[in-house]
C-alpha positions, 0 to 999 in steps of 0.5 A: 586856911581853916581848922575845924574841931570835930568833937563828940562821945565815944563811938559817935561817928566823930572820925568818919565825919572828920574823914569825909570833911578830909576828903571834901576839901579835895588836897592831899591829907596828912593824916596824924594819928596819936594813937599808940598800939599798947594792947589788944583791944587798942591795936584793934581800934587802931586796925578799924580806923587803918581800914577805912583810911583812903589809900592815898593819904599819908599817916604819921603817927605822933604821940606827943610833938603834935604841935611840931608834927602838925607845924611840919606838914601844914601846906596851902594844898594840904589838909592835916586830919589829927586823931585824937586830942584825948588820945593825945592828952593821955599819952602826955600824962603817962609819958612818964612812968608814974603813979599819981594819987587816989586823991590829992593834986595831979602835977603832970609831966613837964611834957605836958605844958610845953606840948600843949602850947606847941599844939596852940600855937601850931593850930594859931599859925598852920599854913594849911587846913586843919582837922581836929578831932576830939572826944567830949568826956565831960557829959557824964558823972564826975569819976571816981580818983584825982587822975580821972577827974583831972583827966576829964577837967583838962580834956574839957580844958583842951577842947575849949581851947582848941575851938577858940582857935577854930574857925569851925567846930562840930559836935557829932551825935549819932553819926548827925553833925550839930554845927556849934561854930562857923558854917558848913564847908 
């Protein structure tokens, strides 16, 4: 069993490679989808990504208990495809209603510890191949508030993470794949 980060900037092609490496290991995919429809231009960027799916792989749909969702569906003759990590990590940080500082220390929600372990330990001990995909947000300016810069050191935090626990890691440029950990499958 592998799992395999597949990271890069927005719109870099990080999805569709992470979706022909799902169809390349030839088992059924369970798709987990962390994204939530909360207004018109990310129903649309849902949409996009509903289209291209192939017609045969399951969808779940899982803001939050990633790890209990990928820990459920991981099988021998199965590959689980997440999209997205930083999805993800925004959906944790505002699982709560909340206003955080301009300036100042960021705590996140309790949620936020506790699913982020159970996302590690679900990655450490799946049953089945895994797939992960994520965005690489450090590359550019530090932003501009606590919470934005706090969301860019813990995506950077996640990703560090997750690839230690990967077999494979990819970075996706332009549509191209520079392979940054294991080999090719």
């Amino acid at each position: 069993m592998t799992a395999t980060l597949v990271i890069g900037g927005a719109r870099s092609g990080k999805s569709a490679h992470a979706e022909a490496l799902a169809t390349a290991c030839g088992k059924r995919v369970i798709y987990i989808a962390t994204a939530q429809a909360g207004d018109a231009e990310m129903t649309s960027r849902i949409a996009h990504h509903r289209q291209r799916r192939d017609a045969a792989w399951k969808t779940m749909e899982e803001p939050l208990a990633l790890g209990t969702a990928i820990a459920q569906w991981s099988r021998p003759d199965t590959v689980i495809l997440v999209d997205c990590l930083t999805v993800w990590l925004s959906n944790l940080l505002f699982s709560k209603l909340h206003d955080y500082p301009d300036i100042g220390p960021i705590v996140p929600p309790e949620a936020f510890n506790i699913e982020r372990e159970s996302l590690f330990d679900a990655i450490a001990n799946a049953n089945g191949d895994v797939i992960l995909v994520s965005n690489e947000v450090g590359m550019g300016v530090v932003p501009q508030g606590a919470i934005s810069r706090w969301f860019v050191d813990e995506a950077g935090r996640l990703n560090q993470a997750v690839a230690a626990l990967c077999d494979r890691a990819v970075f996706i440029v332009a549509g191209l794949p520079i392979m940054l950990k294991g080999q090719p499958c």
